[in-house]
N, C-alpha and C positions, 0 to 999 in steps of 0.2 A: 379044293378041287370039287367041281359039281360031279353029282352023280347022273347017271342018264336020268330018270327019272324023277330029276328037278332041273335037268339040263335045260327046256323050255327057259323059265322062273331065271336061270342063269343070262341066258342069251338077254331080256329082258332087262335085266338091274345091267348088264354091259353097254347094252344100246341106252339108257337113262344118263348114265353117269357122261355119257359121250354128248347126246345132246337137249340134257336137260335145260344147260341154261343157255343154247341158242334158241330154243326153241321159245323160250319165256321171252327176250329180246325181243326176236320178231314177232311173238305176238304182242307183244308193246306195243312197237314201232309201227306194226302197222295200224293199229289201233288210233295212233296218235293221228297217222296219217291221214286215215279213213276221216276222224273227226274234224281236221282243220280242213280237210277238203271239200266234206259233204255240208260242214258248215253245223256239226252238230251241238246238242247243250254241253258245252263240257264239263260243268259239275253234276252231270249224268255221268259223262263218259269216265270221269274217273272214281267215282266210287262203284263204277261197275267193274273198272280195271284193278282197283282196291279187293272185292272180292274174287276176281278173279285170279290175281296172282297168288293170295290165302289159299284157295283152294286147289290152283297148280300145286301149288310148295308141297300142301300138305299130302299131297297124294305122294307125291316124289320120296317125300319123307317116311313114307307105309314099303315104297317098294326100294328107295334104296339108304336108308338109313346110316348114320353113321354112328348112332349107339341106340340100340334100342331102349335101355334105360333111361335115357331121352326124353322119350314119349310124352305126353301128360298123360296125370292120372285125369278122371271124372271129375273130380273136387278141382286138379289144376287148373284144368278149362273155364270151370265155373267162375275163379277169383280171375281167371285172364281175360274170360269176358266184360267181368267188371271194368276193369281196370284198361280193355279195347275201348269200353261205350265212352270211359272219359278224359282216353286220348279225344277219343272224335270231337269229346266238349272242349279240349284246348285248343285243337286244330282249326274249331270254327269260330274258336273266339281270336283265335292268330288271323283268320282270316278276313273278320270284322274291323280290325284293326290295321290292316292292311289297306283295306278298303277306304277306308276313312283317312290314313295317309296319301294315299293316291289320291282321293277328291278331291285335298287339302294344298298339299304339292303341284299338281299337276303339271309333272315333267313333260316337256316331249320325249321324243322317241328318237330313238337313235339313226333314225336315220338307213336304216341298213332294212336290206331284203330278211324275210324271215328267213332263210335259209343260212343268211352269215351271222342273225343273230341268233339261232339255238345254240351252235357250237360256244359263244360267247357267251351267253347264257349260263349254259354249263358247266363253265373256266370260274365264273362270278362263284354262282351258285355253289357247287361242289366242295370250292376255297371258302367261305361263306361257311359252310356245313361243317368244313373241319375246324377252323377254327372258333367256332362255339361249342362243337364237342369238347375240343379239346380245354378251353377256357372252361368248363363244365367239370372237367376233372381238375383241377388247378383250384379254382375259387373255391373257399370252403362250403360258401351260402348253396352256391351253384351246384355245388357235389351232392348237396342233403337234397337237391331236389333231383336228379340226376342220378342219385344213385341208386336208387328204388330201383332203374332198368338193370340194376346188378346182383338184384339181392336173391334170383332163383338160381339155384346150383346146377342148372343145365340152359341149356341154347335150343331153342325153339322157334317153328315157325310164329307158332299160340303165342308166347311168351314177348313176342317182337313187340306186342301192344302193352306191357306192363310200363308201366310209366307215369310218374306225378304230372298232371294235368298243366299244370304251369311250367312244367320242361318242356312240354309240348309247344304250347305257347311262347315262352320265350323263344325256344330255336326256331321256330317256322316264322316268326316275326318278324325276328332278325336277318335272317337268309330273304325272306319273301320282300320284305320291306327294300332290301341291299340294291333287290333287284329291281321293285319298281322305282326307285330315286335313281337311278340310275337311264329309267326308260325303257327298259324293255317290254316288248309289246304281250298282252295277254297270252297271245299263243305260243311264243315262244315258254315261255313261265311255265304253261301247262306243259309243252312238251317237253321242260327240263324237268318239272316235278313226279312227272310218269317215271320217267326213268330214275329218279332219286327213290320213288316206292318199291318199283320193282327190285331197284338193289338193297333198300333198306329191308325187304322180306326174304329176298334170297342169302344174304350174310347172314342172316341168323337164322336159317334152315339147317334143320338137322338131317344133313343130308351129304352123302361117300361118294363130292365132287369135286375135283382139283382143277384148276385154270391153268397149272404149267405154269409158263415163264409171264403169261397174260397175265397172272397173279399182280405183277410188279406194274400193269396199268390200272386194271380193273380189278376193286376188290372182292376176295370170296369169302364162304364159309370156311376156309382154312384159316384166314386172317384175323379173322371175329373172332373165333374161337380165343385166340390170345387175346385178343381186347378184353376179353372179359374173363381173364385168368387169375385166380388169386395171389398167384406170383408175379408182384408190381412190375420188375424187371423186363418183362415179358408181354406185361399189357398194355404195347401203343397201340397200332392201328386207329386212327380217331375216325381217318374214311369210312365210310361203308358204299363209296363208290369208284373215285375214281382213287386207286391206292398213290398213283403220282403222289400226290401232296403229301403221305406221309414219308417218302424221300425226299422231297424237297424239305421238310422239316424233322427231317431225323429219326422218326417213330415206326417206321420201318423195321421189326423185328424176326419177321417170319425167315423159316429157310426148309429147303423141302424135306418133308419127316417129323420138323417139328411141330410138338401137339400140347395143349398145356394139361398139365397133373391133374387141375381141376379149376372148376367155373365158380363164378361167384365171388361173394365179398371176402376179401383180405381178411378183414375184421366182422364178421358177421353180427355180432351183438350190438353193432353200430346204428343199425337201422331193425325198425320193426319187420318183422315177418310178409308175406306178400299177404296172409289171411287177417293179418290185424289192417284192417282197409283206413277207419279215423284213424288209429295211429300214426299210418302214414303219410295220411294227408296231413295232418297237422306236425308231423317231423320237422320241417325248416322252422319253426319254430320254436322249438324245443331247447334247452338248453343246451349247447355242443359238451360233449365227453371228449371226442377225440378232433385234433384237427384238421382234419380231412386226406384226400388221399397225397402220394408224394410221387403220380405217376406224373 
């Protein structure tokens, strides 16, 4: 119960939790809008939307938290910056190679108004994203690269960018590739990717906000949380958008209240530390000890 005299500070983290993530949505959305409209650069428009939605999360995460021990320390930030600057080197090398498939292919286009192709888009795409995650936990090779985004023992906005540079790479290649063989046109692409960013920073915000029964469309930081639990049983979710697909394929775990014991790897000696950086760039390589996960 608030006291009067933090009653303010109360009202406050009530109204957050209510519309923090329509509020991230439409400024997406409209964001997208604005830029296919006014005809803007969009690999401006999305690394602006990139820091943008960091810097929403992270504020959200200050005022409604859902474990402060959470947090990063000064040191976390440090190795999570590392480790953001060379996602962005996998992303641009996924996207190099995207490019270069499209030249190479050169599919038409589907045919369709942009407006019937983002919804489609985002059926491809989303399917696409799960099942490379999920193939990601499965494949042993694929896990050593893969698993690195598992190996901090909290969920974080910070933390969303820890990841082997070539996990990066191969899922955004594979999803982005899916999509342009298929034809769809630039803008749709970007407007399905905006919102795969937005949702891939808000699932892993440390932050005290529940979707209700939406849960079972769209996925949240309630759902993530178990994804990344060290109790296999418990860690499907492979979404981190549209939760459908992990009903339609069975990975569906969550139920309301439930929360996992704790985050991180099953086997933690499996993988190097997030501060040994060579290490773990060179892990897929490594000799296997164990054979990967059994989620």
């Amino acid at each position: 119960m608030c006291l009067p005299s933090i009653a303010k500070g109360c009202a406050l983290s009530a109204v957050a939790r209510r519309v923090g993530y329509p509020l991230l949505l439409l400024g997406v959305l409209s964001t997208v809008v604005a830029a296919l409209h006014f005809h803007w650069d969009l690999d401006r428009v999305s690394a602006l939307v990139l820091c943008g939605v960091i810097g929403y999360l992270a504020v959200l995460e200050r005022v409604i938290p859902y474990r402060t021990d959470w947090w990063p320390s000064r040191r976390e930030l440090g190795w999570y910056a590392v480790y953001f600057l060379l996602s962005m080197v996998g992303g641009a090398l996924a996207q190099g190679l995207v490019t270069l498939v499209v030249g190479a292919v050169a599919t038409p286009g589907p045919g369709l108004p942009l407006a019937a192709q983002i919804p489609l888009a985002l059926l491809v795409g989303t399917l696409g994203d799960h099942l490379v995650h999920r193939f990601s936990h499965h494949r042993p090779w694929l896990w050593r690269l893969h698993g690195v985004h598992h190996v901090p023992p909290k969920v974080n906005v910070a933390n969303n960018g820890v990841n082997h540079f070539l996990d990066v790479f191969l899922a955004q290649s594979a999803v982005q590739i899916s999509l342009a063989i298929i034809g769809f046109s630039k803008e749709s692409v970007f407007a399905v990717g905006m919102f795969l960013l937005a949702q891939g920073y808000f699932v892993h915000a440390n932050i005290d906000v529940s979707l209700g029964v939406l849960g079972h469309v769209l996925a949240g930081p309630e759902q993530h949380r178990l994804h990344h639990s060290t109790d296999l049983a418990e860690a499907g979710h492979y979404s981190s958008d549209l939760a459908l697909w992990d009903h339609v394929f069975g990975s569906y775990t969550w139920h309301p209240g439930r929360v996992p014991r704790s985050v991180g790897l099953a086997d933690p000696v499996s993988f190097p530390t997030t501060g040994e950086l060579a290490a773990t760039l060179l892990h897929p390589w490594r000799r296997m000890r164990t054979p990967g996960p059994s989620v």
